[in-house]
C-alpha positions as CSV (number, residue, x, y, z in Angstrom):
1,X,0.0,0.0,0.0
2,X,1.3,3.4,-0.8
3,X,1.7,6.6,1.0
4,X,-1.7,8.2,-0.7
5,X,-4.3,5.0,-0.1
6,X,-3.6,5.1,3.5
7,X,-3.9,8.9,3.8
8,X,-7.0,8.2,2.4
9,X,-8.1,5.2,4.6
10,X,-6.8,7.8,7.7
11,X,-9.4,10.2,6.1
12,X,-12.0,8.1,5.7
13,X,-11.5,7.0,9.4
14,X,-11.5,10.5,10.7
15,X,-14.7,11.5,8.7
16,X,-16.6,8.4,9.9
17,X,-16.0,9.5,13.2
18,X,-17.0,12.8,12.8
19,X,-20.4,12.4,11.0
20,X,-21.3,9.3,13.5
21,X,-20.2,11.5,16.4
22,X,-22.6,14.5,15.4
23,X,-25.5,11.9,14.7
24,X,-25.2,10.5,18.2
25,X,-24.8,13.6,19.7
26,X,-28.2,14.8,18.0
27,X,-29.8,11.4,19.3
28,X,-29.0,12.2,22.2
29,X,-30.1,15.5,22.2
30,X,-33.2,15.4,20.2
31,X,-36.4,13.6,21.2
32,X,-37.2,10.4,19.1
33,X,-39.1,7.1,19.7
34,X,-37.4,4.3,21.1
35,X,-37.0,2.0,18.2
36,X,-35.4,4.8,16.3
37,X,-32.8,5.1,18.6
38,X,-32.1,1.6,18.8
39,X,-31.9,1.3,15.2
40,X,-29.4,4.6,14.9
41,X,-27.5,3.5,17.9
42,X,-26.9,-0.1,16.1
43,X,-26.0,2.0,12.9
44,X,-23.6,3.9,14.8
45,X,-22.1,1.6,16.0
46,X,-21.2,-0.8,13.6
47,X,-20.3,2.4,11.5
48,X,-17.6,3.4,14.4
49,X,-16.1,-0.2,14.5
50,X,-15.7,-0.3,10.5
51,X,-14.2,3.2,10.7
52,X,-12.1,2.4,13.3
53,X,-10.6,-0.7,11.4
54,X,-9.9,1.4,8.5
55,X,-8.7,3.7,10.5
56,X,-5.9,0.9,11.7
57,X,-5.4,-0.3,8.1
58,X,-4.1,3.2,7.5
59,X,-2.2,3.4,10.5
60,X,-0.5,0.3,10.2
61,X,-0.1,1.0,6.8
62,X,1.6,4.2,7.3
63,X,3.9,3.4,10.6
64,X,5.4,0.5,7.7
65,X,5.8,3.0,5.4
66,X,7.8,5.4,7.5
67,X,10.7,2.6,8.3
């Protein structure tokens, strides 16, 4: 893997984290029915555990790079 692909893999972690943070933030915040919290809340959450493993592919990826 080049430099590039896991710049973008680091962006794509970073973004993931910032669009599911605002959502649960504004589920928290706002009032909505049960079930569509649980269903956002599952969403979120497997969102945040597939960023954060691209976000360790690009990590990885660029600690090998930089030896």
């Amino acid at each position: 893997m080049n430099r590039k692909t896991a710049n973008v893999l680091l962006a794509a972690c970073i973004w993931t984290v910032f669009v599911w943070g605002v959502a649960v933030k504004n589920l928290v915040v706002n009032p909505h029915p049960a079930s569509f919290r649980v269903v956002h809340a599952i969403l979120a959450a497997v969102s945040l555990a597939f960023g954060a493993y691209v976000g360790k592919l690009g990590w990885t990826a660029r600690r090998s790079l930089n030896r």
